[in-house]
ROVEXMI-223545 format. One record per residue (C-alpha): residue number from 1; residue in one letter; x, y, z. Coordinates in Angstrom, 1 decimal, padded with zeros to 4 digits. Layout:
BEGIN
NUM/A/X/Y/Z $
...
//
This chain:
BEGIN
1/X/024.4/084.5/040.4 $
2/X/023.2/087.9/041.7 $
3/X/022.7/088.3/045.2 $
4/X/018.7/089.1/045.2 $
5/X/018.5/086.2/042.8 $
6/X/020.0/083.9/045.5 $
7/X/018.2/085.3/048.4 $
8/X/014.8/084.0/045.6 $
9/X/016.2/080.6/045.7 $
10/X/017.1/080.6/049.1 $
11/X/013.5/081.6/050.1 $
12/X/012.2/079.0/047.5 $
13/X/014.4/076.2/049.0 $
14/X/013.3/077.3/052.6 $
15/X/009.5/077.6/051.5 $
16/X/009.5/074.2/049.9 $
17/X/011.3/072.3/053.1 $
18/X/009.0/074.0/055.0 $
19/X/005.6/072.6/053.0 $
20/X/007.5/069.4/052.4 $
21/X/007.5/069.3/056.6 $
22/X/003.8/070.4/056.7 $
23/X/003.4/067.2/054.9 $
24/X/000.8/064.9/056.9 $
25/X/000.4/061.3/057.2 $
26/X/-003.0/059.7/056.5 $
27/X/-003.5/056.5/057.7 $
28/X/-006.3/054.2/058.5 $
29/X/-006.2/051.4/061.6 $
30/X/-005.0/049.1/059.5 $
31/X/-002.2/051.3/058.3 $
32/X/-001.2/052.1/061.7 $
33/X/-001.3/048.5/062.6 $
34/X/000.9/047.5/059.5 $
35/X/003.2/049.8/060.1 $
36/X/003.5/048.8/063.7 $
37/X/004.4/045.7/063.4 $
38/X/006.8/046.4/060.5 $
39/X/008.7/048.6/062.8 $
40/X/008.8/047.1/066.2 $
41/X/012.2/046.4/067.7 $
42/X/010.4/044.5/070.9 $
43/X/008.5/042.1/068.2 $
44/X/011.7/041.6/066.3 $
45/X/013.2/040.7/069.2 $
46/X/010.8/038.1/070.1 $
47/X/011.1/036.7/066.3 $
48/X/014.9/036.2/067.0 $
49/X/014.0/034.4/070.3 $
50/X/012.3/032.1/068.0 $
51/X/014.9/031.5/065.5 $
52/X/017.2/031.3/068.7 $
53/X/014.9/028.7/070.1 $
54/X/014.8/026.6/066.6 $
55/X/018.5/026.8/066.5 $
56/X/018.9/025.0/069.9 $
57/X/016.4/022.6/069.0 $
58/X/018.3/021.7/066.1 $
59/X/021.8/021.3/068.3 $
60/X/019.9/019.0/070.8 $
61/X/018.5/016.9/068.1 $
62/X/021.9/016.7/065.9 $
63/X/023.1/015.0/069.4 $
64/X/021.2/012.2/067.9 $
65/X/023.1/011.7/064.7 $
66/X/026.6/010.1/064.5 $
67/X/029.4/012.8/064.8 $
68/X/032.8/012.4/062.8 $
69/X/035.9/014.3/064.2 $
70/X/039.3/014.2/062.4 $
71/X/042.7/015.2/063.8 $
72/X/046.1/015.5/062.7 $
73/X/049.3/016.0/064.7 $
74/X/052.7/016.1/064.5 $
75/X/055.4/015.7/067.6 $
76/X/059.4/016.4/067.6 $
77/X/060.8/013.5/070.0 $
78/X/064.4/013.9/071.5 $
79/X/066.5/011.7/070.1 $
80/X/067.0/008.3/072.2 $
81/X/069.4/005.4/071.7 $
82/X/067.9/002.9/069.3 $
83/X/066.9/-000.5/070.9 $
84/X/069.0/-003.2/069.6 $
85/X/069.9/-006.8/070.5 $
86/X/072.5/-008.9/069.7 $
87/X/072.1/-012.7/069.5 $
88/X/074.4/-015.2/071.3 $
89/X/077.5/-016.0/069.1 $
90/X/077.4/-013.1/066.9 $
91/X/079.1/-009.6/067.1 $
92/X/076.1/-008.3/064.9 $
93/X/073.6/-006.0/066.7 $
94/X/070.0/-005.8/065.6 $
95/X/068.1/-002.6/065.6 $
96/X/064.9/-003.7/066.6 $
97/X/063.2/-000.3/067.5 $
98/X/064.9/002.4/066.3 $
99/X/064.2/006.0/067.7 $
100/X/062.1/007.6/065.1 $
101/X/062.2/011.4/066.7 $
102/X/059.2/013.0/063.9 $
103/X/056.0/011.2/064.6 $
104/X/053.1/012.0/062.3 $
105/X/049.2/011.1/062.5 $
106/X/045.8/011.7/061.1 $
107/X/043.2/010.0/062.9 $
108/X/039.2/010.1/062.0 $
109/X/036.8/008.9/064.9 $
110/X/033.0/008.2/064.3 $
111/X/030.9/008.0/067.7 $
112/X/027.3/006.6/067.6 $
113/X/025.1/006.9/071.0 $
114/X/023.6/003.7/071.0 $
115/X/021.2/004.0/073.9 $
116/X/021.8/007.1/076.2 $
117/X/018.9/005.6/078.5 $
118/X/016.5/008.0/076.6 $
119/X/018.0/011.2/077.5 $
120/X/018.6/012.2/074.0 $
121/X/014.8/011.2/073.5 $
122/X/014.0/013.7/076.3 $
123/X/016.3/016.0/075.4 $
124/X/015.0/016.4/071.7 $
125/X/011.1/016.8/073.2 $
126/X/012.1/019.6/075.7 $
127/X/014.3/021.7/073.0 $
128/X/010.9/021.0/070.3 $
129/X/008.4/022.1/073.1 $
130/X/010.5/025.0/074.3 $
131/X/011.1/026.3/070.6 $
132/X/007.3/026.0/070.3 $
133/X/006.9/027.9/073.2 $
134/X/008.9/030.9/071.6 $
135/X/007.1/030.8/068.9 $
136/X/004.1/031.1/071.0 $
137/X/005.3/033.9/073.2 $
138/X/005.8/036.0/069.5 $
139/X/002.2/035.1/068.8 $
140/X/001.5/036.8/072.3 $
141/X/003.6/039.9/071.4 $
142/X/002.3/040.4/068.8 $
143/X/-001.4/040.5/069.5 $
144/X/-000.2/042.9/072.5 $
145/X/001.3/045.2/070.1 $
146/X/-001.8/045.3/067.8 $
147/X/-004.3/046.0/070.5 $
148/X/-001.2/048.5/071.6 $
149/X/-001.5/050.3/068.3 $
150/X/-005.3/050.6/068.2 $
151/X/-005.8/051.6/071.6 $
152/X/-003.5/054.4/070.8 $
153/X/-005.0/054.9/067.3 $
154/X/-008.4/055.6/068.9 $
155/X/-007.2/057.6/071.9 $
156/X/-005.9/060.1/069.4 $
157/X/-008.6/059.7/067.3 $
158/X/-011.1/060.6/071.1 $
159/X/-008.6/063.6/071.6 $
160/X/-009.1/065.3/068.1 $
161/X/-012.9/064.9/068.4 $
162/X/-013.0/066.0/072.0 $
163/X/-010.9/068.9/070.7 $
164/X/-013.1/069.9/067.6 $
165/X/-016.0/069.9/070.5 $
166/X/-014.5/071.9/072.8 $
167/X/-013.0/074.4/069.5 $
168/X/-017.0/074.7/069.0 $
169/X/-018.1/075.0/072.5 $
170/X/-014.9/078.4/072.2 $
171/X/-016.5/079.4/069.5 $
172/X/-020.5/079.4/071.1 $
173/X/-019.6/081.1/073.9 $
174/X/-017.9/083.6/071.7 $
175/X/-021.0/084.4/070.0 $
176/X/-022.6/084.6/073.3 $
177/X/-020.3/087.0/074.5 $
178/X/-021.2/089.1/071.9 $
179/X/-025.0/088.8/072.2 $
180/X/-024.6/089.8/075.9 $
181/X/-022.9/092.3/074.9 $
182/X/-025.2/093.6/072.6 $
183/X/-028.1/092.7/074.7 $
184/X/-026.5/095.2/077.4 $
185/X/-026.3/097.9/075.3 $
186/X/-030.1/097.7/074.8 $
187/X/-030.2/097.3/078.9 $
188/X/-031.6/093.7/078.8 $
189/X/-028.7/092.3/080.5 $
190/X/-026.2/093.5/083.2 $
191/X/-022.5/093.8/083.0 $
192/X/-022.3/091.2/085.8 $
193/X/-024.2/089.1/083.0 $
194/X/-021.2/089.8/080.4 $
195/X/-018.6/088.8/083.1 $
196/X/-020.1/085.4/083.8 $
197/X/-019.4/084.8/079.6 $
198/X/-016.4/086.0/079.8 $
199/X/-015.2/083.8/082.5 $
200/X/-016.9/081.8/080.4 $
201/X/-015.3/082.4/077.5 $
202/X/-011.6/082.0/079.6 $
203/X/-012.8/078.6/080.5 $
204/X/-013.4/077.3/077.4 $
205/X/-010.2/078.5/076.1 $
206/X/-008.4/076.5/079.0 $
207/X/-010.1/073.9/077.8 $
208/X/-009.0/074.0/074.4 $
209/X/-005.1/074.7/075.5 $
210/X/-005.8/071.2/077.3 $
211/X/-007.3/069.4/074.6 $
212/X/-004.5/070.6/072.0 $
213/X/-002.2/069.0/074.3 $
214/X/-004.3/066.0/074.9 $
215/X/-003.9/065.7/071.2 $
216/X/-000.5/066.0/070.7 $
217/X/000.4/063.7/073.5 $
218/X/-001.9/060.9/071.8 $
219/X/-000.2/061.3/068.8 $
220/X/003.3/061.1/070.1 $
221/X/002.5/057.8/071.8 $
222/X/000.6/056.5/068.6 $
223/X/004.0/057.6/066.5 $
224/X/005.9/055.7/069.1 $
225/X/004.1/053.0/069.2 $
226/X/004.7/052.7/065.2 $
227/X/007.9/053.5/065.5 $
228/X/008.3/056.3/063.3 $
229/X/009.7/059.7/063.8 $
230/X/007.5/061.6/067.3 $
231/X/006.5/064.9/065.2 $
232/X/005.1/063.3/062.4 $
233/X/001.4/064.6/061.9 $
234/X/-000.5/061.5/061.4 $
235/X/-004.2/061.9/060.0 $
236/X/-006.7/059.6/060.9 $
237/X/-008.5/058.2/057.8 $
238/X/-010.9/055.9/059.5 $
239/X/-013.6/057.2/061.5 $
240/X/-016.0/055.0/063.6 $
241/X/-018.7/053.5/063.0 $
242/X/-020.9/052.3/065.8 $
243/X/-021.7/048.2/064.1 $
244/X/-021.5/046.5/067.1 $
245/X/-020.1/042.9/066.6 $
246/X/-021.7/039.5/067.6 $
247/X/-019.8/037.8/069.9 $
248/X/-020.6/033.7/071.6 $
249/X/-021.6/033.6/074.9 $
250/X/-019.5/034.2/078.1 $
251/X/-018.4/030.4/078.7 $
252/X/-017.9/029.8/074.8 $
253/X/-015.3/032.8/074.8 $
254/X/-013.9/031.9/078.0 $
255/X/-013.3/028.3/076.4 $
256/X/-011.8/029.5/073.0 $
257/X/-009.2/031.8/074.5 $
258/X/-008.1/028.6/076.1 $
259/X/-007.9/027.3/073.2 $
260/X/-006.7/029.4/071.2 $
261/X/-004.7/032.3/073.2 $
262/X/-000.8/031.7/072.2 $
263/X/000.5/032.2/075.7 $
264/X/-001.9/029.1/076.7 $
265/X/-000.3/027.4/074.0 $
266/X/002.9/028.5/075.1 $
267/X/002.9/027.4/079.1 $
268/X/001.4/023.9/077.7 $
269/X/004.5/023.9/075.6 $
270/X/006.6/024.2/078.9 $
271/X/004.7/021.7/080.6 $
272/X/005.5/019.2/077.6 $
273/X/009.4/020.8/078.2 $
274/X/008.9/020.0/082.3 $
275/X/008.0/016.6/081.5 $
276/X/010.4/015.9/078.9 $
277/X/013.5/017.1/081.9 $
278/X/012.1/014.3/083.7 $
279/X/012.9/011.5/081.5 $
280/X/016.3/013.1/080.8 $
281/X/017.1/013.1/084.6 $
282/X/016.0/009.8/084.8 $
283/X/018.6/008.6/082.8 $
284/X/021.2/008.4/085.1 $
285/X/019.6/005.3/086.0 $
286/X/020.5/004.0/082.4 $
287/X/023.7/002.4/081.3 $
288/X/025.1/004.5/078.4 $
289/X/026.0/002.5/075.1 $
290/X/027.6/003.9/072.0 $
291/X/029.2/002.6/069.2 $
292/X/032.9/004.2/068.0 $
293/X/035.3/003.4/064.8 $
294/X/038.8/005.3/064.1 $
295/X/040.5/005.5/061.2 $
296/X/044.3/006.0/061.9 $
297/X/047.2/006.8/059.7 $
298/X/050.5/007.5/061.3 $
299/X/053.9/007.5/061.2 $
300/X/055.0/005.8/062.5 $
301/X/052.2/003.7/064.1 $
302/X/052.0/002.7/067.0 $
303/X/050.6/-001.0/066.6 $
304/X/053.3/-001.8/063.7 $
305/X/055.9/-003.8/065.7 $
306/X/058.7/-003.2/065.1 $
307/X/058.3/000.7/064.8 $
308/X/058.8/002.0/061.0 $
309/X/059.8/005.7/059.6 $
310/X/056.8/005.5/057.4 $
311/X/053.1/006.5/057.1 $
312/X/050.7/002.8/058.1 $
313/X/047.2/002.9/058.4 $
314/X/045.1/000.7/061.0 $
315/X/041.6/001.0/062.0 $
316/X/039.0/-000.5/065.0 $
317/X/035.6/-000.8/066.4 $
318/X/034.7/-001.1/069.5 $
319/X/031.6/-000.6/071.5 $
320/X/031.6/001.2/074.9 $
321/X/029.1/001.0/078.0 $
322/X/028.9/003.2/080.9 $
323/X/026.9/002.6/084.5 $
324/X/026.9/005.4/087.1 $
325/X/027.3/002.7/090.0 $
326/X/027.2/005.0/092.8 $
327/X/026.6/008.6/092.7 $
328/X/025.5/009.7/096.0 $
329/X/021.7/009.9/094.8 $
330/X/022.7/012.8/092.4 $
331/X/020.2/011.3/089.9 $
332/X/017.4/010.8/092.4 $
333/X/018.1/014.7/093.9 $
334/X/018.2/015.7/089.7 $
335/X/014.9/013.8/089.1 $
336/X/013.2/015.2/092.0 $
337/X/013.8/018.7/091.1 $
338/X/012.4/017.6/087.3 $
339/X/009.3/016.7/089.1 $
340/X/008.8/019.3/091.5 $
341/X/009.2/021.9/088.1 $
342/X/007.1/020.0/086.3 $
343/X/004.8/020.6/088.8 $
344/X/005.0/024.0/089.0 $
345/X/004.6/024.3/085.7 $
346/X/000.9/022.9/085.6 $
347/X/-000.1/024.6/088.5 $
348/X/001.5/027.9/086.3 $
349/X/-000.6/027.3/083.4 $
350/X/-004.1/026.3/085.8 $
351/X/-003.2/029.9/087.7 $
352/X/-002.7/031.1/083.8 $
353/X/-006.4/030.0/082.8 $
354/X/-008.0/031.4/085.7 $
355/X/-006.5/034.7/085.0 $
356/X/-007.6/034.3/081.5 $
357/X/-011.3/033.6/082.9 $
358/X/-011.2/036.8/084.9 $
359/X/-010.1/038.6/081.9 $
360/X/-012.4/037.6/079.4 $
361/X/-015.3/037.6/081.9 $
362/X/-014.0/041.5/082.4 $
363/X/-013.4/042.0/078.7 $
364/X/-016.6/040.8/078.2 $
365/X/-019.1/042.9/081.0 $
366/X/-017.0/046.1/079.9 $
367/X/-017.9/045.8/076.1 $
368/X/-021.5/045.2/076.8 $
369/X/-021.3/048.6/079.5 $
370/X/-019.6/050.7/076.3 $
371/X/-022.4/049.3/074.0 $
372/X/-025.3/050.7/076.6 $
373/X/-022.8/054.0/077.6 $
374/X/-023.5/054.8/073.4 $
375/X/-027.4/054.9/073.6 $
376/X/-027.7/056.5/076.5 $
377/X/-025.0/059.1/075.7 $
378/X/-026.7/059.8/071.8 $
379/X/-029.7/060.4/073.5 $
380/X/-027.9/062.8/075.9 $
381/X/-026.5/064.7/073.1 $
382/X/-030.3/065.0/071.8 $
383/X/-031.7/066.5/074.9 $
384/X/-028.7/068.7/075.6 $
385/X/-028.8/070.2/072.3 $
386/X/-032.4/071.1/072.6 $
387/X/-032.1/072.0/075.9 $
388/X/-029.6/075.2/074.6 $
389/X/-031.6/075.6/071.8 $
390/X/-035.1/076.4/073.9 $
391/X/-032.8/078.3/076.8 $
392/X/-030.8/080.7/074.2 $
393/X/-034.6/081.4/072.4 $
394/X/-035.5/082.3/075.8 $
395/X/-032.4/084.1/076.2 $
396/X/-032.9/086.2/073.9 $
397/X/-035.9/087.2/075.0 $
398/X/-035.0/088.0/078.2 $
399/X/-037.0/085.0/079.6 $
400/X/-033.8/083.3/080.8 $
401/X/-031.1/084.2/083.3 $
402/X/-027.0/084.4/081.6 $
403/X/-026.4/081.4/084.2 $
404/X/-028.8/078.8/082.4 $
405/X/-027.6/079.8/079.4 $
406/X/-024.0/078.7/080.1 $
407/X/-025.2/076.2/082.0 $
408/X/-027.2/074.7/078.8 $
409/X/-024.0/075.1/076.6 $
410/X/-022.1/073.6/079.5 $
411/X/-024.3/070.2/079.2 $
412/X/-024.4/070.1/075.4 $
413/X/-020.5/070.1/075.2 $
414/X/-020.2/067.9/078.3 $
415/X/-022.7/065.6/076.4 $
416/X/-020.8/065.6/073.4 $
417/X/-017.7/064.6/074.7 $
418/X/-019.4/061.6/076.6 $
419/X/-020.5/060.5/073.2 $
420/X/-016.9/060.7/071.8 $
421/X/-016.4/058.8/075.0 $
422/X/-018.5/056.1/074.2 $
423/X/-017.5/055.7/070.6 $
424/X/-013.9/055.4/071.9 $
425/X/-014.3/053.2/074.7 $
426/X/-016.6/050.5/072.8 $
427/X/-013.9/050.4/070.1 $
428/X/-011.0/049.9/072.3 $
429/X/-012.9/047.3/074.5 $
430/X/-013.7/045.1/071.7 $
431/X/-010.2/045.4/070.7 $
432/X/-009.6/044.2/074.2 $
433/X/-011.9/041.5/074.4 $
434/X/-010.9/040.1/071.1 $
435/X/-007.0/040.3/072.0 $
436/X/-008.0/039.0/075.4 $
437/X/-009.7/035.5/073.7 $
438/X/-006.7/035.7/071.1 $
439/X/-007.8/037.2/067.8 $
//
């Protein structure tokens, strides 16, 4: 390969990387909150609390089932004298336990709990209700992380239009610079006149350095909060649409996010838990009954008299029963502290549903202010608009001064953004209200 012909494929490798990296990302809300949720490492940490929480349950409840354990040993005994007797008139000795020094055994127990004075009972219903509260808390996380993702979906998508607003507002003063310009060549406007647009002029530009920014910030956070590479350029495929949704009435909402709201769900779930501890404190109170068998095979064993160098097997059944006589009020002091955390644990969850009330009630008078904001700010736009449009006529004609000119262009962009404003802040306040009731 020549040299110019690889400096051509060079280039062409470079050129294609580089359009390849121009590459943009459309994506709609429903994208964004896909691929959220696909990509979280804080919502797939909550799913393995669940599956953590399940697996626990599952221990606690296995506690209930008989367990069978086997063993097998082996022991090297020193060697002993044999014990032997030898009956009266006779010179013969009898061995009658002789010293066996390689003992072998294989033993399989099976244990039963009987009655454990309902602790296993208790123990089962708080491992249940806490694994349903895990899987409530994900429920929770979840909704977070999708209000989360549209919240930063529509702050990028208010930076870009505030942007292309103030790009336009650059580009009107621009073309008023010029007509001052122009108009003080024909000696219709003074120099001081041209300054003002061209201070102007540097305003606006400010501006747009800001809002560039204001854009690229949004949509770093929005490609963090999806968890994808921070540079990616992400284009927004779905624009608003000002449908405002019917919602119940305050008290109705209020009552369904109790209803419905996972981490409601979740803190009752604990309170089941709390009152499930109590009954398993309580049980020191109980006499604990289980049944046993074992299966032994050893050699030699020890219940074949006299003692043989050979592999027996026995077996038994017995039934055990314990009763904590006196335990210096250990029980009483556990079940006190069940009580008092059971306790807490309701007065939790009532402090829980008044901060829900608040919420929604908030929620709620801050969607209906962004659904009035968006009348009053369209009309704005209206009267702003023709506002510069009758002050640049008179401009033009000399009628006007430079300074209500700008000032005129200064209200329609102003207007304009508050719009943009509106539009934003209505969508992400019913996105707030809805996660806020648990939608």
């Amino acid at each position: 390969m020549t040299r110019d012909r690889l400096i051509l494929v060079v280039a062409a490798f470079l050129s294609a990387m580089t359009t390849m990296a121009q590459q943009r990302l459309p994506l709609s809300v429903d994208d964004v909150v896909r691929i959220g949720l696909e990509n979280s490492k804080t919502l797939h940490a909550s799913q393995m609390e669940v599956q953590m929480a399940g697996a626990r349950a599952s221990e606690v409840n296995a506690a209930r089932l008989p367990s069978l354990k086997a063993n097998a040993a082996y022991t090297r005994l020193s060697d002993v004298v044999p014990f032997s007797i030898t009956l009266p008139g006779s010179s013969t000795s009898y061995t009658v336990s002789p010293s066996i020094i390689n003992n072998y055994s294989v033993r399989a127990s099976l244990v039963q709990p009987l009655f454990t004075g309902f602790r296993l009972d208790g123990a089962s219903r708080a491992a249940d209700a806490s694994a349903e509260a895990a899987r409530q808390n994900f429920g929770k996380d979840r909704n977070d992380l999708i209000f989360n993702l549209k919240n930063a979906y529509w702050s990028l998508y208010k930076a870009l239009e505030v942007k292309k607003v103030l790009d336009e507002n650059a580009e009107q003063v621009q073309a008023h610079l010029a007509d001052a310009q122009n108009l003080m060549e024909q000696g219709l406007a003074t120099a001081n006149d041209v300054l003002k647009v061209q201070v102007q002029l540097s305003n606006a530009r400010l501006a747009q350095i800001d809002a560039k920014n204001a854009v690229w910030m949004a949509r770093v956070n929005l490609n963090n909060q999806m968890g994808i590479k921070l540079t990616t350029e992400v284009d927004l495929t779905t624009p608003i649409f000002h449908v405002p949704d019917h919602f119940d009435a305050l008290d109705a909402l209020v009552q369904k996010a109790n209803e419905i709201r996972p981490d409601v769900k979740g803190m009752e779930s604990r309170v089941e838990a709390s009152d499930a501890a109590i009954t398993v404190a309580q049980s020191g109170w109980w006499p604990q009954i289980s049944l046993q068998a074992n299966y032994l095979n050893a050699r030699p064993n020890a219940r074949i008299f006299p003692a043989k160098d050979q592999f027996t097997d026995t077996w038994d059944v017995g039934l055990n029963v314990s009763f904590d006589l006196w335990n210096w009020g250990a029980t009483a002091h556990h079940t006190a502290e069940a009580k008092a955390q059971y306790q807490q644990t309701v007065d939790l969850l009532g402090s829980m549903k008044d901060r829900i009330a608040l919420e929604v009630t908030q929620n709620y008078l801050a969607l209906q202010q962004a659904k009035e904001k968006i009348e009053v700010a369209r009309q704005s736009v209206g009267q702003a608009e023709e506002n510069f449009r009758i002050t640049n006529d008179k401009y033009k004609e000399g009628l006007s001064l430079t300074t209500d000119l700008l000032d005129a262009d200064v209200a329609v962009t102003q207007a304009k953004t508050n719009y943009t404003q509106a539009l934003v802040d209505y969508e992400i306040a019913e996105a707030k209200l809805r996660t806020s009731i648990g939608e």
